[in-house]
C-alpha positions as a Markdown table, in Angstrom:
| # | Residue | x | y | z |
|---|---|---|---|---|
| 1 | Unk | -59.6 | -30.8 | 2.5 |
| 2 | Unk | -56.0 | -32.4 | 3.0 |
| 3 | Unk | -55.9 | -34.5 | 6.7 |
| 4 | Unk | -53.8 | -32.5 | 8.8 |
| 5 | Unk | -49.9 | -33.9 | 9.9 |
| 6 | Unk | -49.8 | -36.4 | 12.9 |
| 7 | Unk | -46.8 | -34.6 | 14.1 |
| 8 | Unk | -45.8 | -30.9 | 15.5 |
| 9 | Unk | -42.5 | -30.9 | 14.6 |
| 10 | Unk | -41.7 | -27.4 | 15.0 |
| 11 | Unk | -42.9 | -28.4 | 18.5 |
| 12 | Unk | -40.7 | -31.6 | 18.5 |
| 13 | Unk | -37.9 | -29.1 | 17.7 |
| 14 | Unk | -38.3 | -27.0 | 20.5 |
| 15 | Unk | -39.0 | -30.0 | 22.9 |
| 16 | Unk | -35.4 | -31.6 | 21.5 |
| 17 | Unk | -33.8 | -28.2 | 21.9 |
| 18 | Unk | -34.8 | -27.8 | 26.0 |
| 19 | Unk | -33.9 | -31.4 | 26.5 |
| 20 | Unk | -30.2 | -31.5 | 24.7 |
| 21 | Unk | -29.8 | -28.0 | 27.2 |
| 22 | Unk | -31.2 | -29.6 | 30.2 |
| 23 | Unk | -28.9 | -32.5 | 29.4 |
| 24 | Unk | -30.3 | -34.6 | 32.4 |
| 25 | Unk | -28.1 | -37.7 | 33.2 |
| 26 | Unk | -29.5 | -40.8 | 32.4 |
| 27 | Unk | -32.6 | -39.6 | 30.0 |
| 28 | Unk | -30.8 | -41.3 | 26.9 |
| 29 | Unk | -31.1 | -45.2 | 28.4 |
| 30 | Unk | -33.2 | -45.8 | 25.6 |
| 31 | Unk | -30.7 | -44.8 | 22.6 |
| 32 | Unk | -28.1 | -46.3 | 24.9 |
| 33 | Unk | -29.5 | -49.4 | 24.2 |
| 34 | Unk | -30.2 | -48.4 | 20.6 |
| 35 | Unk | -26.4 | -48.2 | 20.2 |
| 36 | Unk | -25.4 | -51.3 | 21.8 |
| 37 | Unk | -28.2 | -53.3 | 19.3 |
| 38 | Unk | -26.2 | -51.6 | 16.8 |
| 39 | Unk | -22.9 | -52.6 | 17.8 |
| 40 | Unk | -23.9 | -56.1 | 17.9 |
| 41 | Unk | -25.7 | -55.8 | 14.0 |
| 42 | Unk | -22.1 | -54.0 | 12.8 |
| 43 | Unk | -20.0 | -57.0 | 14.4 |
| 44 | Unk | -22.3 | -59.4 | 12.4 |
| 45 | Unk | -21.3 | -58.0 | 9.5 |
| 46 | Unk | -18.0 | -58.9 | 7.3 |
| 47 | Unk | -17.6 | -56.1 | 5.4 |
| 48 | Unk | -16.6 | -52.8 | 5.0 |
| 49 | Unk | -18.3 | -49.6 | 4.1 |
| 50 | Unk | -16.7 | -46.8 | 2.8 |
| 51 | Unk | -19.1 | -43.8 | 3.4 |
| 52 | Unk | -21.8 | -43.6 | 6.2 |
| 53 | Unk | -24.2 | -41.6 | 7.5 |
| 54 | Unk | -25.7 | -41.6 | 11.2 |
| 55 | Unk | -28.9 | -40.0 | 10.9 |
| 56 | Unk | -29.6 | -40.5 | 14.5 |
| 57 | Unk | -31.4 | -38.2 | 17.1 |
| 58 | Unk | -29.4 | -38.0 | 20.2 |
| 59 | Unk | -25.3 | -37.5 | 21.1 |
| 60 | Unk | -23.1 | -39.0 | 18.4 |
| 61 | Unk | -23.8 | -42.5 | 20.1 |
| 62 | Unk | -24.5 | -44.7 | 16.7 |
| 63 | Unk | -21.7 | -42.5 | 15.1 |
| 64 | Unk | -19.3 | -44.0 | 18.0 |
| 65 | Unk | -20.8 | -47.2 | 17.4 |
| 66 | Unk | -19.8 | -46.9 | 14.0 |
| 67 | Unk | -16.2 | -45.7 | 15.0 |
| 68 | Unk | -16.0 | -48.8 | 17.2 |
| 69 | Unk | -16.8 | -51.3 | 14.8 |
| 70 | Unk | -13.9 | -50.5 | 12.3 |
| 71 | Unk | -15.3 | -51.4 | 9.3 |
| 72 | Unk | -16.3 | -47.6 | 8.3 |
| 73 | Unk | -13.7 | -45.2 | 6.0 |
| 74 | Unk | -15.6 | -42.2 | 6.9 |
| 75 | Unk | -18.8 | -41.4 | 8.9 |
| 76 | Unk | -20.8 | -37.7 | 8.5 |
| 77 | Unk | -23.0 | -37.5 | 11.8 |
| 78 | Unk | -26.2 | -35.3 | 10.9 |
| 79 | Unk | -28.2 | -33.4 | 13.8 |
| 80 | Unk | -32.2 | -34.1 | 13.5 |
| 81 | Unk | -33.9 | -30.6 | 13.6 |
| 82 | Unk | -31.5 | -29.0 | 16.4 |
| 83 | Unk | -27.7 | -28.9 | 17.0 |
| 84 | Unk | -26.9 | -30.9 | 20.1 |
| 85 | Unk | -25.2 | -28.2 | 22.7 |
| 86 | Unk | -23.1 | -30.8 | 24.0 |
| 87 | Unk | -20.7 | -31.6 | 20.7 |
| 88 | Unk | -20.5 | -35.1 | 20.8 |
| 89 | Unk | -17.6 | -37.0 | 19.6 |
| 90 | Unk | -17.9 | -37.3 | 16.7 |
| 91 | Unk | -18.8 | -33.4 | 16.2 |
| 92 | Unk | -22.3 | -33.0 | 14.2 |
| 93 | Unk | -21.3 | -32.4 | 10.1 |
| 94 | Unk | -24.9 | -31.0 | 9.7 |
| 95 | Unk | -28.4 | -30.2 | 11.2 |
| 96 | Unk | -31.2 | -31.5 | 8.8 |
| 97 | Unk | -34.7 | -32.1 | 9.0 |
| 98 | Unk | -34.9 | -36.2 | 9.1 |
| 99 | Unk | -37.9 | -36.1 | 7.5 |
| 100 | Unk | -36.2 | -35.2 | 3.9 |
| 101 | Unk | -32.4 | -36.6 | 4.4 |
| 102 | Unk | -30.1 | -34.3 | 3.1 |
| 103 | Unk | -28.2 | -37.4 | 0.9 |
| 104 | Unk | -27.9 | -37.2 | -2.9 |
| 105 | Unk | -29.2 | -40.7 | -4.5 |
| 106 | Unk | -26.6 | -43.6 | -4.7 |
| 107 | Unk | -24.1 | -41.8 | -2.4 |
| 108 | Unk | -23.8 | -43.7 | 0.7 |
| 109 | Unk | -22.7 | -47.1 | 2.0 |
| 110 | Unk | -24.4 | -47.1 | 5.2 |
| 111 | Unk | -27.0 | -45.0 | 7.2 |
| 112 | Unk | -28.0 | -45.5 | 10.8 |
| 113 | Unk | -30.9 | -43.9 | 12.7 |
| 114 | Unk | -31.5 | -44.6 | 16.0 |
| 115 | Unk | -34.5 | -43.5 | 18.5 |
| 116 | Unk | -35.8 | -40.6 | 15.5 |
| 117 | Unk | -37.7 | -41.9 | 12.8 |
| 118 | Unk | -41.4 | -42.6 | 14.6 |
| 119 | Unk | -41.2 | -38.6 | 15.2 |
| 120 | Unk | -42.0 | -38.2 | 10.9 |
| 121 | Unk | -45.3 | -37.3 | 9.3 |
| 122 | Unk | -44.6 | -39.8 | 6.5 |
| 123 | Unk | -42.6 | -42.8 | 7.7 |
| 124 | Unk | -42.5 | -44.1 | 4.2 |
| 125 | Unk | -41.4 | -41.6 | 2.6 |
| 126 | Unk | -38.1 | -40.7 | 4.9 |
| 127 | Unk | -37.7 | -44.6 | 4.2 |
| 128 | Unk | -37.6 | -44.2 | 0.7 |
| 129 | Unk | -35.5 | -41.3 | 0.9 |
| 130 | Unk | -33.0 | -43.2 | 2.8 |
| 131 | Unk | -33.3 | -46.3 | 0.4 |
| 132 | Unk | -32.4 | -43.8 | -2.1 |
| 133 | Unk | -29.2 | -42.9 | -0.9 |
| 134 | Unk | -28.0 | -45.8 | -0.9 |
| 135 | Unk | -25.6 | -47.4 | -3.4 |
| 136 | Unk | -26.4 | -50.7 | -4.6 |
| 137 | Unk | -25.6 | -53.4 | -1.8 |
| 138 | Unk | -25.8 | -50.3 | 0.8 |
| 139 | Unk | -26.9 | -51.3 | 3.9 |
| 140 | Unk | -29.8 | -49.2 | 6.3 |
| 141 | Unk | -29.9 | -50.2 | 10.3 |
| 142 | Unk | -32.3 | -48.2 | 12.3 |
| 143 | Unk | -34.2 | -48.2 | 15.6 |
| 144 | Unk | -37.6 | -46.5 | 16.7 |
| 145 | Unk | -40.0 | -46.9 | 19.6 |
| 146 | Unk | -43.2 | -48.9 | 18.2 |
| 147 | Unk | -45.8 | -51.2 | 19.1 |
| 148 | Unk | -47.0 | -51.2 | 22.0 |
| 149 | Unk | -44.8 | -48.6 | 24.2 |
| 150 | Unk | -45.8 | -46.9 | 26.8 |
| 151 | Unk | -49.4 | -48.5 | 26.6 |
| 152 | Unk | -50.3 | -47.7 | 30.4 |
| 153 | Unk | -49.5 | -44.4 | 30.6 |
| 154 | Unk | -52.1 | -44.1 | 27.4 |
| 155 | Unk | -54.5 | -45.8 | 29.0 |
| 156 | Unk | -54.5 | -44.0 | 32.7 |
| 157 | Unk | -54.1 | -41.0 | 30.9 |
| 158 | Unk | -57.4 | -41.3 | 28.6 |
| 159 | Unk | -59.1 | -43.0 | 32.3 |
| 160 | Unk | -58.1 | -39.8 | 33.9 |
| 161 | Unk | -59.4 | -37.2 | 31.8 |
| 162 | Unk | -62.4 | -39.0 | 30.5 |
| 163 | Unk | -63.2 | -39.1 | 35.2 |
| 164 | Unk | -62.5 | -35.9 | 35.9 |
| 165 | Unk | -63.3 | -33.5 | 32.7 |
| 166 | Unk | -65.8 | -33.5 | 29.6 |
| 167 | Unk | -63.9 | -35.5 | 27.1 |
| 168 | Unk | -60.3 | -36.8 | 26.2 |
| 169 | Unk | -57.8 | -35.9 | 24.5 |
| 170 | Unk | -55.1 | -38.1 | 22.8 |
| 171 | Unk | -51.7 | -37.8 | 25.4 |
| 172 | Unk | -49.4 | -40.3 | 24.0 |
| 173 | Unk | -48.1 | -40.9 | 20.5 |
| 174 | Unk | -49.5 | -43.8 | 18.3 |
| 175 | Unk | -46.9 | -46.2 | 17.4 |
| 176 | Unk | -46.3 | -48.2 | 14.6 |
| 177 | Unk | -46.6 | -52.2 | 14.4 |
| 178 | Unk | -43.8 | -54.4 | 14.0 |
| 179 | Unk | -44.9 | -56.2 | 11.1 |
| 180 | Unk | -46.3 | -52.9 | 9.5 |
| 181 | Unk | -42.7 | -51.8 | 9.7 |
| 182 | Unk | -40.9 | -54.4 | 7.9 |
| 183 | Unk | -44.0 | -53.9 | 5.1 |
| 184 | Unk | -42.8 | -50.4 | 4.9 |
| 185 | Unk | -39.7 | -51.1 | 4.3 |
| 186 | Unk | -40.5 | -53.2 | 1.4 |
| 187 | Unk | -42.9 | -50.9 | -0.2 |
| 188 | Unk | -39.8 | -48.3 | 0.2 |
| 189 | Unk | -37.8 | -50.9 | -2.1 |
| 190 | Unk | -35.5 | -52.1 | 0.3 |
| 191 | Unk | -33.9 | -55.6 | -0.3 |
| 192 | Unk | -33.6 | -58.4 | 2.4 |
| 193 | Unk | -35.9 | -56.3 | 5.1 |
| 194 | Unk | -35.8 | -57.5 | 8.4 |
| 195 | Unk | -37.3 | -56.1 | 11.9 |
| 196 | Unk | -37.2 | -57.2 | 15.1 |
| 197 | Unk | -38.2 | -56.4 | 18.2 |
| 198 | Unk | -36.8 | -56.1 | 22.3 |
| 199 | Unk | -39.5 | -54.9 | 24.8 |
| 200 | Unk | -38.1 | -53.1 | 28.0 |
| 201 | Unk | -39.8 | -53.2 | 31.2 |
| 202 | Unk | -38.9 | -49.8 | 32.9 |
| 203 | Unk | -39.7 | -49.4 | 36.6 |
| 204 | Unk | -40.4 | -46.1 | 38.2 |
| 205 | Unk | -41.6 | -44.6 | 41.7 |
| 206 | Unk | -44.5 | -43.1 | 40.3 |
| 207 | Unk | -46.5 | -41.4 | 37.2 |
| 208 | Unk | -44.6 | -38.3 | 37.9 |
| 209 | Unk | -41.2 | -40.4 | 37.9 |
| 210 | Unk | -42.1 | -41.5 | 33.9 |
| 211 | Unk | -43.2 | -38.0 | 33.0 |
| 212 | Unk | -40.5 | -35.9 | 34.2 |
| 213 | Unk | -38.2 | -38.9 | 32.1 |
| 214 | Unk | -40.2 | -38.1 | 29.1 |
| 215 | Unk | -39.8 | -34.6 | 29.2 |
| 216 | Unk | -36.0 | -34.9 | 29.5 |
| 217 | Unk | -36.2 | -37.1 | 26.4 |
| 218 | Unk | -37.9 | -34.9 | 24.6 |
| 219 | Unk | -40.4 | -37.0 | 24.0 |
| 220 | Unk | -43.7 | -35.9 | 25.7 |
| 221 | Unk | -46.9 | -35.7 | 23.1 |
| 222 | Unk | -46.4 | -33.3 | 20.0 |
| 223 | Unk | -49.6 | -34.9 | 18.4 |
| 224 | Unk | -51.1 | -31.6 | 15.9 |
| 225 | Unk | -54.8 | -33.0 | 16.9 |
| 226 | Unk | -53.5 | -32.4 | 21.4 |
| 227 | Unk | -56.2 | -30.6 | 23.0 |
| 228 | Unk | -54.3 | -26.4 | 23.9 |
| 229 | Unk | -56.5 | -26.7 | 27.2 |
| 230 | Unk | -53.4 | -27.6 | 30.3 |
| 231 | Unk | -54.2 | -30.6 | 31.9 |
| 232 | Unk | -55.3 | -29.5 | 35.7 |
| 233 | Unk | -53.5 | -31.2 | 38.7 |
| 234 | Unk | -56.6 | -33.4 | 39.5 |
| 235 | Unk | -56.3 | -34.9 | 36.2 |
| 236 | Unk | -53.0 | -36.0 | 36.9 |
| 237 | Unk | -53.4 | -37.2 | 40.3 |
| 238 | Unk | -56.3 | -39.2 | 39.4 |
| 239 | Unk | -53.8 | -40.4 | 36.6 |
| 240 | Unk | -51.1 | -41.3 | 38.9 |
| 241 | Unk | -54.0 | -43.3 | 41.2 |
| 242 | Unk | -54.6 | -46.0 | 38.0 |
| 243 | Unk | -51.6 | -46.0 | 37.3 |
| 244 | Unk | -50.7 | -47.4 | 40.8 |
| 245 | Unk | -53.9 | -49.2 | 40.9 |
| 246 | Unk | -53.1 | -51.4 | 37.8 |
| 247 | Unk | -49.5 | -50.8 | 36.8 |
| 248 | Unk | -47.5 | -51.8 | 39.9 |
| 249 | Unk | -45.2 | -54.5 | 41.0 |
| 250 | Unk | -45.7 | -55.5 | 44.9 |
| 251 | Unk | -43.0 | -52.7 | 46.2 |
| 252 | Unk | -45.2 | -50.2 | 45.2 |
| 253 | Unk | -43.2 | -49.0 | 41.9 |
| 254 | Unk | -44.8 | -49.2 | 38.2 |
| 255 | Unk | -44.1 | -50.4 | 35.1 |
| 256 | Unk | -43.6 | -48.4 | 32.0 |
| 257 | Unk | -43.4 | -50.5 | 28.7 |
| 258 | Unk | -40.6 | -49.1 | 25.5 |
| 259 | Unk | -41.0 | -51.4 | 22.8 |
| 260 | Unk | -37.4 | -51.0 | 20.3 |
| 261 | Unk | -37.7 | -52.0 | 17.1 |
| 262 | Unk | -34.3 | -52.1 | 14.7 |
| 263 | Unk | -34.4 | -52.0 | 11.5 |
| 264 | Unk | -32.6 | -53.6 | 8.3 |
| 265 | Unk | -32.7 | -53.3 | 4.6 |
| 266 | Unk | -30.6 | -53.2 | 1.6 |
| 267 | Unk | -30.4 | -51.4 | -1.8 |
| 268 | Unk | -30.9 | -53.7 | -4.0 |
| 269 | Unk | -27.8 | -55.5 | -6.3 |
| 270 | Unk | -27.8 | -58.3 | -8.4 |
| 271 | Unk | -25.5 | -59.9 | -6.0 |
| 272 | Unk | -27.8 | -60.5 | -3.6 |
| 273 | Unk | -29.8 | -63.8 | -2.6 |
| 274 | Unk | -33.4 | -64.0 | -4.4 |
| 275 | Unk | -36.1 | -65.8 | -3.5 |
| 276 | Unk | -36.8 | -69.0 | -5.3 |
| 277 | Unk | -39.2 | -68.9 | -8.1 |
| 278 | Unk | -42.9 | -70.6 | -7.2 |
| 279 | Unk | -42.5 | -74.4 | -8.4 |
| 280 | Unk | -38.8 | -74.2 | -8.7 |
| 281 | Unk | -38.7 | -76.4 | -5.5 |
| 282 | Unk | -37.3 | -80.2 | -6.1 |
| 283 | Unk | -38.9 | -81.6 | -3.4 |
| 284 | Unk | -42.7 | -81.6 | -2.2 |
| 285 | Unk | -43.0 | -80.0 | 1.7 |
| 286 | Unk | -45.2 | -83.3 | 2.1 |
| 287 | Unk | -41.9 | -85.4 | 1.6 |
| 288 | Unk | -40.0 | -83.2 | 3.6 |
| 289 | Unk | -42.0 | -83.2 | 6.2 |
| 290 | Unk | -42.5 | -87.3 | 5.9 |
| 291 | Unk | -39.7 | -88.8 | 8.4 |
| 292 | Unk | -41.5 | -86.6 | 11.4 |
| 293 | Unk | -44.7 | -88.1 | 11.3 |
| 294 | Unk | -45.6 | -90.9 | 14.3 |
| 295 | Unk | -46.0 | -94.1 | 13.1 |
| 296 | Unk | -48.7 | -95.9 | 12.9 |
| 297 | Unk | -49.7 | -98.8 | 15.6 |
């Protein structure tokens, strides 16, 4: 028998949909600082793309990235799952499912996603779709949550349930490594892949603080394999307890940990820089690496 999806995402549409409608101030720090990653990476660059694509999951904010930077023709803003309620400037062109982009191959410059991709069943797969789509010498930039994010609520949260019930189930998403990343994007054919990553230190007044955050995110568990049995109150205190217990600064507040990790690749063109051939080298690492050596006596 086939191994069941990671990822509800018929519940990760619903979750999106409340969240975009609740539309509480302040829940979208994170692809905030998605988008300001990004307008650094577009003022790096010194050329110009004539068609892109923001496949990104929250308010239009890599789209006015885009705008900002000037060096775009035309940008098409696509809606993951749900329509936004709010609009967003630019307006959404479409609603798609990001898993399968909705982009013919070779007909785009640029695509962006930020803060949406770690949501997928198949990561590699949306990858290659997206490599796809490209023309040659198009550029991808992208952002997702990864490594080791939000590792103490995961652990209180296993602590908890394992004290205070007959088991544990998973609570928190599994998220990908950095260096596995930039290995996907290779095996998805992308030239030049780079990954890096910036790890964010956020600082709440409690357990309850982070949750009710996540939640207006819309980014609370959707695993398939979740346990359907609620979570009782004591679980959750005793949750908040280790949290406190192991998590917190002197003043009393904890620490939550979001890991962002951006993306880059390109579809490949003969134009581009290759690697040198092995041997090709005209001089030996051993004489390069002569005039640093101490000397002797």
């Amino acid at each position: 028998m086939s191994q069941p999806l990671p990822f509800d995402r018929a519940l990760l549409a619903r979750r999106r949909a409340r969240a975009l409608e609740a539309n509480v101030a302040g829940a979208d720090f994170l692809v905030r600082l998605a988008a300001e990653d990004l307008d650094e990476r577009l003022a790096a660059l010194s050329r110009r793309f004539g068609l892109a694509v923001d496949l990104s999951a929250q308010g239009g904010l890599a789209a006015q990235a885009l705008q900002r930077s000037g060096k775009v023709d035309r940008i098409l803003r696509g809606d993951p799952l749900v329509a936004d309620p709010r609009g967003g400037v630019p307006a959404a062109d479409f609603v798609f499912d990001d898993a399968i982009p909705p982009l013919a191959d070779g007909s785009v410059d640029l695509v962006t996603s930020l803060l949406s991709l770690h949501f997928v069943n198949d990561l590699p797969g949306a990858l290659v779709q997206i490599r796809r789509a490209l023309k040659p010498d198009g550029l991808f930039l992208g952002a997702l949550i990864g490594g080791d994010s939000l590792h103490e609520l995961r652990e209180v949260m296993m602590q908890a349930e394992i004290e205070t019930s007959d088991g544990a189930s998973p609570r928190v998403l599994p998220f990908a490594d950095v260096r596995d990343l930039g290995g996907l994007l290779q095996r998805a054919g992308f030239a030049l892949p780079v990954t890096d990553l910036d790890r964010l230190t956020v600082r709440y007044d409690s357990l309850f603080a982070l949750l009710r955050d996540l939640r207006a995110m819309g980014a609370t568990s959707i695993l398939t394999d979740r346990s359907r049995r609620p979570l009782t109150r004591r679980v959750f205190q005793r949750a908040a307890e280790l949290y406190a217990e192991r998590h917190a600064d002197p003043d009393g507040r904890i620490r939550a940990t979001f890991t962002l990790v951006s993306l880059s690749g390109w579809a490949p063109h003969e134009s581009q820089q290759k690697p040198l051939k092995p041997g090709s080298a005209r001089m030996r690492l051993a004489d390069a690496l002569a005039p640093l050596e101490k000397p002797s006596g």
